[in-house]
C-alpha positions in Angstrom: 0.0 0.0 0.0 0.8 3.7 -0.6 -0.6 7.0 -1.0 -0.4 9.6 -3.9 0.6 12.7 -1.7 3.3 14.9 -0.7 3.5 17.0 1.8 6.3 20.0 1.1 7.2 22.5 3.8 6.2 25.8 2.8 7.3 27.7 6.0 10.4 29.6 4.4 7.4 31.6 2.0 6.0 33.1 5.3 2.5 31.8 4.6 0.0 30.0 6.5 -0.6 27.2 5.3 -4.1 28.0 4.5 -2.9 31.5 2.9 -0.3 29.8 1.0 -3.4 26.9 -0.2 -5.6 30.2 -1.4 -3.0 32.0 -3.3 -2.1 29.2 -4.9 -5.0 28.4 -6.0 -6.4 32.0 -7.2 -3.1 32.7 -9.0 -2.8 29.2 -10.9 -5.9 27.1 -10.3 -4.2 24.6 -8.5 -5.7 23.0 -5.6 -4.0 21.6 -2.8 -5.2 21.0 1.3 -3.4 23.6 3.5 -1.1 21.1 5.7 -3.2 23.2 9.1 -6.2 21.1 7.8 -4.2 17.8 9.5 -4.2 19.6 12.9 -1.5 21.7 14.3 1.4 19.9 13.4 0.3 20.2 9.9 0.9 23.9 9.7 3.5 25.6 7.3 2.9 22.1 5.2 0.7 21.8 2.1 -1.3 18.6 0.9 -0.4 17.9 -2.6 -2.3 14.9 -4.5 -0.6 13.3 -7.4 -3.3 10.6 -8.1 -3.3 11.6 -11.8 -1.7 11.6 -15.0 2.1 12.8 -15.7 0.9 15.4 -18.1 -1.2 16.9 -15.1 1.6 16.7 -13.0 4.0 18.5 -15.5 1.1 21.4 -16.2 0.5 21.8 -12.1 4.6 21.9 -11.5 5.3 24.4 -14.2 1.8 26.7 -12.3 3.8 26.2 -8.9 6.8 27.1 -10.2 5.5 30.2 -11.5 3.6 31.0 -8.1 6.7 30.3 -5.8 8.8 32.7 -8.3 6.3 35.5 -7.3 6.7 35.3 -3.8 10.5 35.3 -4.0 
């Protein structure tokens, strides 16, 4: 058994978690579960599912990418 998540640390963006979730998903339609939603020692992590194909995975890393590089 196994599970199609990761969970990345987010904490050096100086975002909530659930902040970091919204943005995220406003400025690139990508959807992930702010890490907070796990209980406290969740926070400053993001839920990211990667139950799908590779070409959805390629077009959701390239919209991260492009949100991470506009809060650098």
């Amino acid at each position: 058994g196994g599970a199609f998540y990761v969970f990345p640390d987010i904490r050096k963006f100086g975002l909530t978690s659930m902040e970091f979730a919204m943005q995220l998903l406003e400025a690139e339609d990508v959807a992930a579960v702010p890490g907070s939603a796990f209980g406290e020692s969740g926070e400053g992590f993001l839920r990211c599912c990667y139950a799908t194909s590779i070409e959805e995975i390629r077009v959701a890393l390239d919209r991260i990418e492009r949100f991470l590089q506009t809060l650098a």
